[in-house]
N, CA, C and O atoms as CSV, one atom per row, in Angstrom:
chain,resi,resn,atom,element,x,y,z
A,1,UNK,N,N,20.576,29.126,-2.657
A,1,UNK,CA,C,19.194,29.029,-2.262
A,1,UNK,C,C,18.921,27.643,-1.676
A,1,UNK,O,O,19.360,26.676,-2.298
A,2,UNK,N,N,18.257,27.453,-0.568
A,2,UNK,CA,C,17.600,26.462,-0.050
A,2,UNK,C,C,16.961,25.119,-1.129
A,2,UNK,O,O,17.050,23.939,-0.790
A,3,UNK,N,N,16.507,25.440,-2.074
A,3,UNK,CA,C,15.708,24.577,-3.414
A,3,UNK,C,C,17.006,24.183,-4.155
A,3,UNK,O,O,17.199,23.037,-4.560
A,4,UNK,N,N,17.631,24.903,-4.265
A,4,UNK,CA,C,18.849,24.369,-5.010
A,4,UNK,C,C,19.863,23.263,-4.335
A,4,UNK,O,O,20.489,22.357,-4.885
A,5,UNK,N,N,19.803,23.664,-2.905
A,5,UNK,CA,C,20.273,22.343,-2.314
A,5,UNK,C,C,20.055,21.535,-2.004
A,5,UNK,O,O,20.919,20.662,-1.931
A,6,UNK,N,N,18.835,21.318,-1.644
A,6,UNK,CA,C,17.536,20.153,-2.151
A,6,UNK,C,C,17.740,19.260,-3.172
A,6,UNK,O,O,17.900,18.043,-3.257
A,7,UNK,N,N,17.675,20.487,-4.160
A,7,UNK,CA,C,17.804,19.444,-5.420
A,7,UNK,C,C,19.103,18.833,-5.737
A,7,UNK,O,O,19.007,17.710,-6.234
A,8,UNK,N,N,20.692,19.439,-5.522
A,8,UNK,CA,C,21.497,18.760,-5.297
A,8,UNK,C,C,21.371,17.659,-4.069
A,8,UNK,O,O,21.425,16.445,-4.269
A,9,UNK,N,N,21.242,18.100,-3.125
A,9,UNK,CA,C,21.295,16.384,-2.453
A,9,UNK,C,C,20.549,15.620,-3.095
A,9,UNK,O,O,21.008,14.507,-3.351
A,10,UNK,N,N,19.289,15.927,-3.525
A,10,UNK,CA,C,17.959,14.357,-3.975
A,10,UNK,C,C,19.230,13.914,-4.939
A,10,UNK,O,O,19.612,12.794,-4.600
A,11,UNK,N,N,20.045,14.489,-6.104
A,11,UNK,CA,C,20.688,14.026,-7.240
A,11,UNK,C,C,22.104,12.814,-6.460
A,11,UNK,O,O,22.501,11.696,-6.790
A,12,UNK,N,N,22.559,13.956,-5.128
A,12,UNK,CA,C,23.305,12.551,-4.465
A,12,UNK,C,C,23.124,11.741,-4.166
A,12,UNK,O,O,23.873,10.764,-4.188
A,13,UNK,N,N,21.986,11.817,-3.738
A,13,UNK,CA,C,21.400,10.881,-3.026
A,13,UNK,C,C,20.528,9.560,-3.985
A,13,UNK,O,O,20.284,8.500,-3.408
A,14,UNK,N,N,20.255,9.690,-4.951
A,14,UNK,CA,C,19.744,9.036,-6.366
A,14,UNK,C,C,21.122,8.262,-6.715
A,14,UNK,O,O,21.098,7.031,-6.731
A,15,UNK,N,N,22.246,8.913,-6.977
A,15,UNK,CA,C,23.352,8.332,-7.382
A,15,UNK,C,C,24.218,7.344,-6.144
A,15,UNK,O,O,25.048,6.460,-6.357
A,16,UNK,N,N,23.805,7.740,-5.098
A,16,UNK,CA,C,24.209,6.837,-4.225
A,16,UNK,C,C,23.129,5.426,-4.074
A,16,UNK,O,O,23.569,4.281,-3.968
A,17,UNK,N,N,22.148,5.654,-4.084
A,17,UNK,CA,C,21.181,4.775,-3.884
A,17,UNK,C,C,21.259,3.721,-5.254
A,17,UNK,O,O,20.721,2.614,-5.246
A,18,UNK,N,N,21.941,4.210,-6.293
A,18,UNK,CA,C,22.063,3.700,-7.613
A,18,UNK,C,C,23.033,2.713,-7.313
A,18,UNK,O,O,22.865,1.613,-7.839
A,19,UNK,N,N,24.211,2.913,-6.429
A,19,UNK,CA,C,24.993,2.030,-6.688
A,19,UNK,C,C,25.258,0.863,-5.253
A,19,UNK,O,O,26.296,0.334,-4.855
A,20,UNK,N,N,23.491,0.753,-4.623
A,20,UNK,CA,C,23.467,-0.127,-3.760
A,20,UNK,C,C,23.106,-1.749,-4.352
A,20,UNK,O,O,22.329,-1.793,-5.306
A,21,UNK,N,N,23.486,-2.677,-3.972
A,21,UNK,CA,C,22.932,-3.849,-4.810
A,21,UNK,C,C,21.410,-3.950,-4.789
A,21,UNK,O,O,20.810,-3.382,-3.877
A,22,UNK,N,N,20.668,-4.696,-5.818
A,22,UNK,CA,C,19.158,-5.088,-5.976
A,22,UNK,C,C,18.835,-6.027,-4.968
A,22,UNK,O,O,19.481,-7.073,-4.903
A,23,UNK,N,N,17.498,-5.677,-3.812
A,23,UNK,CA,C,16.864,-6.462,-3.085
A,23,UNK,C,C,16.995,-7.970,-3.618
A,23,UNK,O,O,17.026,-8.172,-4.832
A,24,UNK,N,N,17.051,-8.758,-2.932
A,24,UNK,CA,C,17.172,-10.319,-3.206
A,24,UNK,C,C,15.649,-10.519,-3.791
A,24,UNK,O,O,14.521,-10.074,-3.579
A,25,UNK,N,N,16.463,-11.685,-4.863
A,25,UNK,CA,C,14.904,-12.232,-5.310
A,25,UNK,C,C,13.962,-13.640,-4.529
A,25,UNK,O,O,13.129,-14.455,-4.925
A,26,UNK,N,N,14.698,-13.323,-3.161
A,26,UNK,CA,C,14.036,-14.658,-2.345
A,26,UNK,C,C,12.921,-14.040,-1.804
A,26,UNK,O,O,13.001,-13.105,-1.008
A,27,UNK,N,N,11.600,-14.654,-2.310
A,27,UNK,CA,C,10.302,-14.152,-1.652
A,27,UNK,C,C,9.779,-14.116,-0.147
A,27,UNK,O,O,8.768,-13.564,0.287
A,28,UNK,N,N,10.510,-14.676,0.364
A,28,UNK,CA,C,10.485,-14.814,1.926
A,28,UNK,C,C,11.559,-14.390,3.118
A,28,UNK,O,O,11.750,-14.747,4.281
A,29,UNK,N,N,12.203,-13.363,2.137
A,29,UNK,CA,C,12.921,-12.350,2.631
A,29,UNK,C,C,12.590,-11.593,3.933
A,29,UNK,O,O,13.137,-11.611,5.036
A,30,UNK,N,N,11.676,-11.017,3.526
A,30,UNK,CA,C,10.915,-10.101,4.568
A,30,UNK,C,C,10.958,-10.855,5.798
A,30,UNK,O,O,11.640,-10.563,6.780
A,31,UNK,N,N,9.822,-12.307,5.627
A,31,UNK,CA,C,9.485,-13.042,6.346
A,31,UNK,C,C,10.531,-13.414,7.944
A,31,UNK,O,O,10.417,-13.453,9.169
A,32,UNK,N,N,11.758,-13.668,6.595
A,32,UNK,CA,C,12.663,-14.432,7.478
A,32,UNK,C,C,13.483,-12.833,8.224
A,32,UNK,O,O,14.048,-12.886,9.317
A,33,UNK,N,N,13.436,-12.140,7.788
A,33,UNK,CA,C,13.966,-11.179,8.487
A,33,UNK,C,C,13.519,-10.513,9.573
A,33,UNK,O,O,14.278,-10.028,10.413
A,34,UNK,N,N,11.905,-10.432,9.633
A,34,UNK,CA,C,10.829,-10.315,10.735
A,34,UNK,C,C,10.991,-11.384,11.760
A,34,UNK,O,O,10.787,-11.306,12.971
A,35,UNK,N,N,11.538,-12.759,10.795
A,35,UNK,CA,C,11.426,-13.642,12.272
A,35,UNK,C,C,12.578,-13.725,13.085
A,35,UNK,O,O,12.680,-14.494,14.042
A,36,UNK,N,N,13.655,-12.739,12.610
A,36,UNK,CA,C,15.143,-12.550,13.586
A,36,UNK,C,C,14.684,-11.429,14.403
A,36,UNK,O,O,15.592,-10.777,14.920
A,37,UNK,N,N,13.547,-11.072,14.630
A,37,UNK,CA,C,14.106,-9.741,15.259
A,37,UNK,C,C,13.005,-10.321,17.216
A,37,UNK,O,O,12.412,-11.369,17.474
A,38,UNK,N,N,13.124,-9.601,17.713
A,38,UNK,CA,C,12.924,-10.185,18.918
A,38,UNK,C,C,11.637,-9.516,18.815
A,38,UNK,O,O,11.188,-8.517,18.253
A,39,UNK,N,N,11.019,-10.870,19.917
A,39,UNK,CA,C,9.076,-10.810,19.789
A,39,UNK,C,C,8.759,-9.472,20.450
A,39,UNK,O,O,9.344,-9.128,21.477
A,40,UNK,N,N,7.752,-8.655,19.809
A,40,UNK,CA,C,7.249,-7.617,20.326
A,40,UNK,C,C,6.701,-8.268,21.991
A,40,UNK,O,O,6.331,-9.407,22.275
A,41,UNK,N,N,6.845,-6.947,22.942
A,41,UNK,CA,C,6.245,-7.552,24.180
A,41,UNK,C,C,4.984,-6.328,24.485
A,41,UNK,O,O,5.019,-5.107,24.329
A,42,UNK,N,N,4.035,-7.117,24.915
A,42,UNK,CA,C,2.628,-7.142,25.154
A,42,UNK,C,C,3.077,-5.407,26.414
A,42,UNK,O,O,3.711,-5.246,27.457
A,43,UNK,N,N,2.169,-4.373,25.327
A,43,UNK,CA,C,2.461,-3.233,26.784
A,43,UNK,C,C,1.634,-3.219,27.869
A,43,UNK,O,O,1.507,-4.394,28.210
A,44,UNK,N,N,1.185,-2.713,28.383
A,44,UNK,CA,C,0.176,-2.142,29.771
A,44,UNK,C,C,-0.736,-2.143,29.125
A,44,UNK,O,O,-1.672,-2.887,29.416
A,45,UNK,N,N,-0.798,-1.198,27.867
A,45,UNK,CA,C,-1.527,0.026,27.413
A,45,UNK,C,C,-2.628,-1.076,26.230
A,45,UNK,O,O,-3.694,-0.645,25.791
A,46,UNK,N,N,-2.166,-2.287,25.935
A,46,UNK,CA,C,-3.041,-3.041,25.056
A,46,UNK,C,C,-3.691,-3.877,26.032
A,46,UNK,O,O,-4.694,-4.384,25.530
A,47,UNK,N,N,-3.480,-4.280,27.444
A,47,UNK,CA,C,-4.014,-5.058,28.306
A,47,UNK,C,C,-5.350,-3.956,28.805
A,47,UNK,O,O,-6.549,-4.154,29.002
A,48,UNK,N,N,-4.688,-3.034,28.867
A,48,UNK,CA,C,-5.999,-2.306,29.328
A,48,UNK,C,C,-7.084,-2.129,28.114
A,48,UNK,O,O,-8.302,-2.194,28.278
A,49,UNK,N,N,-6.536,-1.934,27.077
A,49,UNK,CA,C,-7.486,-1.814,25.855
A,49,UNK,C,C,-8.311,-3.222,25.976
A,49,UNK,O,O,-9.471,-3.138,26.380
A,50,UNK,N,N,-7.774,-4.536,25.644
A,50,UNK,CA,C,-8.502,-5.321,25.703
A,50,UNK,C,C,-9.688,-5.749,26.317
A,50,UNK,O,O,-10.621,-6.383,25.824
A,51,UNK,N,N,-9.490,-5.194,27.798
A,51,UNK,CA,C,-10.385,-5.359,28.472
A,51,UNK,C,C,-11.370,-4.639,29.025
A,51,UNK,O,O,-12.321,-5.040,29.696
A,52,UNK,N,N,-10.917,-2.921,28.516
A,52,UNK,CA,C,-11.950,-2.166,28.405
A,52,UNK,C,C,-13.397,-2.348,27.188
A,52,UNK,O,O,-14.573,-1.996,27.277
A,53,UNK,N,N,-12.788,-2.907,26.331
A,53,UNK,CA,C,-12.994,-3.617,24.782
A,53,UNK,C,C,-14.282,-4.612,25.272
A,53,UNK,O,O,-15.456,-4.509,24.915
A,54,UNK,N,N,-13.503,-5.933,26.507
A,54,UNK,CA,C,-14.059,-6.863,26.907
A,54,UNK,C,C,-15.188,-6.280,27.644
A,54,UNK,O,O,-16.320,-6.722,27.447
A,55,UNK,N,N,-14.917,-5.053,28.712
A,55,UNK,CA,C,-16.042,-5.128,29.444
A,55,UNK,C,C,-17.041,-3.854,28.688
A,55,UNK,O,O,-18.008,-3.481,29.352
A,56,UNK,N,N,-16.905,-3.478,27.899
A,56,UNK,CA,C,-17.652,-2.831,26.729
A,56,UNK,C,C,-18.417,-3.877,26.250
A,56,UNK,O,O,-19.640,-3.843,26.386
A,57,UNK,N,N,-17.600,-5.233,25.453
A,57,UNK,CA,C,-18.398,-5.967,24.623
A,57,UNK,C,C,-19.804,-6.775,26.026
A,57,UNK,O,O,-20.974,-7.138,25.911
A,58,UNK,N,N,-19.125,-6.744,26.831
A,58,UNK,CA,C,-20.516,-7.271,27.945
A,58,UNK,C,C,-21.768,-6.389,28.058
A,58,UNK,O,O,-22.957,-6.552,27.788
A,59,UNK,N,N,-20.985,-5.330,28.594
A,59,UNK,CA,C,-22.104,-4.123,28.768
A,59,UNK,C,C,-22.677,-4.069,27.850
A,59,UNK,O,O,-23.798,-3.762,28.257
A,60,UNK,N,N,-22.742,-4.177,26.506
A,60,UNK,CA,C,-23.219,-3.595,25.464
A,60,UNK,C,C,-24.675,-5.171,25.019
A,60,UNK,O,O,-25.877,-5.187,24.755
A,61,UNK,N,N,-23.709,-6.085,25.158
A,61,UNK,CA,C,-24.641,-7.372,25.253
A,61,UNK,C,C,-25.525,-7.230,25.525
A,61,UNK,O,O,-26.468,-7.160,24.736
A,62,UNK,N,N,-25.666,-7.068,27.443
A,62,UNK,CA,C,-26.686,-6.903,28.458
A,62,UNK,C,C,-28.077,-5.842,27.765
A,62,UNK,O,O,-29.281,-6.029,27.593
A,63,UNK,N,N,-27.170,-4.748,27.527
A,63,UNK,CA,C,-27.975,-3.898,27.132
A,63,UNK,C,C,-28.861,-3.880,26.196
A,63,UNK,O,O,-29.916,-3.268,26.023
A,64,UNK,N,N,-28.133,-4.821,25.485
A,64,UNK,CA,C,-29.190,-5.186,23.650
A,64,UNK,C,C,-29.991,-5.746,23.840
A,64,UNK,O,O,-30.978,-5.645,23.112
A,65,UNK,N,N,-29.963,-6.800,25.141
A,65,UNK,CA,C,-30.718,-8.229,25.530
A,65,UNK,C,C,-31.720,-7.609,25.584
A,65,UNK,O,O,-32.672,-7.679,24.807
A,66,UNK,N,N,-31.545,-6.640,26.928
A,66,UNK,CA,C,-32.165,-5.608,27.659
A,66,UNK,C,C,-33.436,-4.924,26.880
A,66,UNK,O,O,-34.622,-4.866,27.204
A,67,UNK,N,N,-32.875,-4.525,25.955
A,67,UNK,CA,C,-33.331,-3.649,24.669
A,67,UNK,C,C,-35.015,-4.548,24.485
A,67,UNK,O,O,-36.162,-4.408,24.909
A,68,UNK,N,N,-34.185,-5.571,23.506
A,68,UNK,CA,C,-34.775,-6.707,22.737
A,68,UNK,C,C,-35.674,-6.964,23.525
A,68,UNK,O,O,-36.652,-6.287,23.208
A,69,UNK,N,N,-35.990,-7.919,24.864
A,69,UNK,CA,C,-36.874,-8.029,25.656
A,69,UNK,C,C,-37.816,-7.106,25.802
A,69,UNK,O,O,-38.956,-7.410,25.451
A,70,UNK,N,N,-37.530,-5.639,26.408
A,70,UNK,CA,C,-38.585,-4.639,26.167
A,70,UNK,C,C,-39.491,-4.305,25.030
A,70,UNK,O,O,-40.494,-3.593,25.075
A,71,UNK,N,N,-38.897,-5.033,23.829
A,71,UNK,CA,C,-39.212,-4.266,22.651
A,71,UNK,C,C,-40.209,-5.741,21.901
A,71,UNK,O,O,-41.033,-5.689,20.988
A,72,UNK,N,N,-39.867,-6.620,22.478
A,72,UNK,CA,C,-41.010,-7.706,21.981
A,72,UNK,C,C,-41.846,-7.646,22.985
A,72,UNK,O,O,-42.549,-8.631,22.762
A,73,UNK,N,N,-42.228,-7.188,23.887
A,73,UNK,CA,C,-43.705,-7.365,24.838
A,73,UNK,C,C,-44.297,-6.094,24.375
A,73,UNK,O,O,-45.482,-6.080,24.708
A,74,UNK,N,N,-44.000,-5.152,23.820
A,74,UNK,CA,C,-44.807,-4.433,22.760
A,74,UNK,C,C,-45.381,-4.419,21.358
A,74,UNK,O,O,-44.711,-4.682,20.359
A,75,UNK,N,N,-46.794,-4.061,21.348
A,75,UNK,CA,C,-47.445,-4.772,20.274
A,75,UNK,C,C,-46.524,-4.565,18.479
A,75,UNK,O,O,-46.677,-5.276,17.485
A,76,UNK,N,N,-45.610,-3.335,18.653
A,76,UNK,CA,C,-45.184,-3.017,17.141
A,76,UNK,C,C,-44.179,-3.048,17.383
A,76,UNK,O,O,-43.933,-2.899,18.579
A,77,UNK,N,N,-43.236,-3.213,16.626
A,77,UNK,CA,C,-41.517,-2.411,16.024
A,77,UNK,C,C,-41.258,-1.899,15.422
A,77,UNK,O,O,-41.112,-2.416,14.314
A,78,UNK,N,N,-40.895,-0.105,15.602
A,78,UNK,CA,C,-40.275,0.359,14.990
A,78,UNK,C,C,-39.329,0.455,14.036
A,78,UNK,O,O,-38.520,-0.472,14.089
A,79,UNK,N,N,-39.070,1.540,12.864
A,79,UNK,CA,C,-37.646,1.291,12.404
A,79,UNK,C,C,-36.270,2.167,13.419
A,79,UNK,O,O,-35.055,1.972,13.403
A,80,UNK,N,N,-37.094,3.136,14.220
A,80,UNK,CA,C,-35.918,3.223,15.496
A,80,UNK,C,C,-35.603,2.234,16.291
A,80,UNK,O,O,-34.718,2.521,17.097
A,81,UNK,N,N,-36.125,0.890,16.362
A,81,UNK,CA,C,-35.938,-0.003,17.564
A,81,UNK,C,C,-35.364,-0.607,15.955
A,81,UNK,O,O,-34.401,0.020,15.514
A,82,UNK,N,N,-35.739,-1.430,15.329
A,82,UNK,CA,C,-34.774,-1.896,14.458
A,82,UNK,C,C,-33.398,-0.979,14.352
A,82,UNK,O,O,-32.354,-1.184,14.971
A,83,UNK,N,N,-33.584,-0.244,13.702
A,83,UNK,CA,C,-31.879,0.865,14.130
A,83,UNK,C,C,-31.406,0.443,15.289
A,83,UNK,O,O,-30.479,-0.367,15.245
A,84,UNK,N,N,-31.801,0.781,16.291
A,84,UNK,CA,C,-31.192,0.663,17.765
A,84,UNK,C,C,-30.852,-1.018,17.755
A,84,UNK,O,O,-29.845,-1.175,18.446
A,85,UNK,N,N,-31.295,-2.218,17.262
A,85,UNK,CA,C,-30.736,-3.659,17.037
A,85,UNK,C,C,-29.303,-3.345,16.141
A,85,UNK,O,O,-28.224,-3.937,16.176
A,86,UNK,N,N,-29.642,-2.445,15.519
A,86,UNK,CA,C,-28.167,-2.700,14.381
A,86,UNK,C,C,-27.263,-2.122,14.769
A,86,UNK,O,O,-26.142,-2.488,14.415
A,87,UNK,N,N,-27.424,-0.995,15.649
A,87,UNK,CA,C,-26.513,-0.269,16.525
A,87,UNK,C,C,-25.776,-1.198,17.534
A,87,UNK,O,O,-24.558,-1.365,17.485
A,88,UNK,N,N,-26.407,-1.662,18.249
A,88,UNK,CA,C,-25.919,-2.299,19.444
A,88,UNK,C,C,-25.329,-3.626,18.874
A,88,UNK,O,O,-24.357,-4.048,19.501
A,89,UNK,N,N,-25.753,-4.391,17.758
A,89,UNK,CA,C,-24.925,-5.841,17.068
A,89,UNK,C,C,-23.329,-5.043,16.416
A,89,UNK,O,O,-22.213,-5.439,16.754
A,90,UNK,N,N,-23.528,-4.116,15.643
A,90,UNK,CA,C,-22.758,-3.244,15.235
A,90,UNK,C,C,-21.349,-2.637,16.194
A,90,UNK,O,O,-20.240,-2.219,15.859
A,91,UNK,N,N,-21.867,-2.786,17.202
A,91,UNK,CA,C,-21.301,-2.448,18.683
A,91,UNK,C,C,-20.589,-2.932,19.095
A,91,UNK,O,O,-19.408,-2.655,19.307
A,92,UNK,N,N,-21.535,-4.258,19.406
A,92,UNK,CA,C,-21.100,-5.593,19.853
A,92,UNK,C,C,-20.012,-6.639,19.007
A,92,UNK,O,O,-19.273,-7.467,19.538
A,93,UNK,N,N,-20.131,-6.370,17.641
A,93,UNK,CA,C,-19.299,-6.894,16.773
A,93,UNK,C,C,-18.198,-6.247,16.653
A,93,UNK,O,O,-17.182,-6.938,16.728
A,94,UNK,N,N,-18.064,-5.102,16.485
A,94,UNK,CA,C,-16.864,-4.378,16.582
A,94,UNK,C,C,-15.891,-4.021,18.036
A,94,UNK,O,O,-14.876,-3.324,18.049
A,95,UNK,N,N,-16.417,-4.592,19.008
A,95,UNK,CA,C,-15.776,-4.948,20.063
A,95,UNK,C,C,-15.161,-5.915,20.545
A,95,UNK,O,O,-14.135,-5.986,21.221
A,96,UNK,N,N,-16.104,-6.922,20.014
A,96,UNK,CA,C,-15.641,-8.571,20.459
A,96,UNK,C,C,-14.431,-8.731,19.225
A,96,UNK,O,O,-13.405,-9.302,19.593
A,97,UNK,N,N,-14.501,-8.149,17.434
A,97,UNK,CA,C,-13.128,-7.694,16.752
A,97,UNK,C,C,-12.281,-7.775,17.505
A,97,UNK,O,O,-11.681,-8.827,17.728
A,98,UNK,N,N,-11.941,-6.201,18.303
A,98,UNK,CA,C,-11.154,-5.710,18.929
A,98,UNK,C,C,-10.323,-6.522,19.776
A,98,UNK,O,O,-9.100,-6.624,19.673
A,99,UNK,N,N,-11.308,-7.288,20.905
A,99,UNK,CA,C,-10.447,-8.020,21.421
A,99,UNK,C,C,-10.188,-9.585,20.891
A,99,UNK,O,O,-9.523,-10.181,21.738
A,100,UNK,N,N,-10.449,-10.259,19.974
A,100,UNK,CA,C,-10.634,-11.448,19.205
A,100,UNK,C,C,-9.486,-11.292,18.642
A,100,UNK,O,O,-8.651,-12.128,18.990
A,101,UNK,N,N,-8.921,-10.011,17.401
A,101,UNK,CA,C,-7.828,-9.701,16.667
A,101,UNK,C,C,-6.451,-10.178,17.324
A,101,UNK,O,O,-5.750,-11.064,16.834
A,102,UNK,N,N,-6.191,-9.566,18.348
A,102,UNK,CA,C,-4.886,-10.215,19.249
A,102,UNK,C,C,-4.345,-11.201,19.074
A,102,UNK,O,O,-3.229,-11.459,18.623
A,103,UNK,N,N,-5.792,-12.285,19.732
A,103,UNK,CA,C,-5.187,-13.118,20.267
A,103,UNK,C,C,-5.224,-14.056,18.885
A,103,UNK,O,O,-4.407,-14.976,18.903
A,104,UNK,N,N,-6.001,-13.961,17.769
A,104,UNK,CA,C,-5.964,-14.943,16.555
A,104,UNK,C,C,-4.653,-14.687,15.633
A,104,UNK,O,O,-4.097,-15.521,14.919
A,105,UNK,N,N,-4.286,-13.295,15.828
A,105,UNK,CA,C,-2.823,-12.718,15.309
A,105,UNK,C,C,-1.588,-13.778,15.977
A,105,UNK,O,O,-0.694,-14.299,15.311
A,106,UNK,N,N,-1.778,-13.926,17.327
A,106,UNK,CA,C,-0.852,-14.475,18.082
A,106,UNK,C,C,-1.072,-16.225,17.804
A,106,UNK,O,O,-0.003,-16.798,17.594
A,107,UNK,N,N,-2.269,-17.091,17.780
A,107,UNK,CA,C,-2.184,-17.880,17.325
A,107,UNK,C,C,-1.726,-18.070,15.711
A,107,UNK,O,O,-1.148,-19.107,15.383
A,108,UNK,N,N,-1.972,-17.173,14.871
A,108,UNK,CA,C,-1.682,-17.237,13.353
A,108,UNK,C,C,0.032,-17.068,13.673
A,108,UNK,O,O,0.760,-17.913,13.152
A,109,UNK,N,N,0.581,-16.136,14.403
A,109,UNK,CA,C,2.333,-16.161,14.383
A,109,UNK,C,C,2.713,-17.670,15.192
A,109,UNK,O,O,3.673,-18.319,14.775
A,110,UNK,N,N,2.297,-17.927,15.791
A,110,UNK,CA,C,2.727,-19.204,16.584
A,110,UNK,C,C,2.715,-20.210,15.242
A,110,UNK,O,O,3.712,-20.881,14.977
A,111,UNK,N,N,1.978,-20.239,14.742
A,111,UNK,CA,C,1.860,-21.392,13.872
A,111,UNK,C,C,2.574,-21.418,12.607
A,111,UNK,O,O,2.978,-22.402,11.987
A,112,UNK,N,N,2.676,-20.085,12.298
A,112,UNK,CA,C,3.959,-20.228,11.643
A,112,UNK,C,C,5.044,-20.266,11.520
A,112,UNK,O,O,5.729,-20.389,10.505
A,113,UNK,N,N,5.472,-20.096,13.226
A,113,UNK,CA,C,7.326,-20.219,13.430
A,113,UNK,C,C,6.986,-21.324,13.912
A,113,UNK,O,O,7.997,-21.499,14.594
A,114,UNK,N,N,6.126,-22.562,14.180
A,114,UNK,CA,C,6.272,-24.068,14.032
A,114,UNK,C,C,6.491,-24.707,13.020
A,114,UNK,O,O,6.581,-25.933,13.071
């Protein structure tokens, strides 16, 4: 049966794995092993993200400004025009993230293989 050979391999496979040596106890193992391997390279496909990201985080600016201005030369404020502020900061913050993350990742690795 199919289950039965399952369960014999997991048992080989347990007994083989048993008699591999124990991970090193040097805590910066990982570290140093991540830093042999060759630098990831930047695709197409994140350049375009970024800057769809970028010209999102503009558009979205303009628009809030946009917003905001209209919404103080009227005598009240809503809690839909408040919503619509938290929407668009909400927006705006999670875009300017998007493209901010990169490049502080790339300064945080630089500084640590110095």
């Amino acid at each position: 049966m199919k289950t039965d050979r399952k369960i014999s391999d997991d048992t080989q496979l347990r007994k083989l794995m048993s008699t591999l040596p124990a991970a090193p106890a040097d805590p910066w193992f990982t570290r140093k092993v991540l830093n042999r391997l060759p630098q990831r390279k930047r695709h197409i496909a994140a350049r375009i993200e970024i800057w769809t990201c970028a010209a999102g985080a503009v558009l979205t600016a303009i628009l809030g400004v946009r917003f905001a201005l209209s919404t103080v030369k009227l005598p009240t404020i809503t809690v839909g025009d408040i919503f619509t502020y938290a929407v668009y900061l909400t927006l705006f913050g999670a875009l300017v993230t998007n493209v901010a993350m990169p490049l502080i990742r790339m300064r945080a690795q630089r500084a640590l293989d110095n």
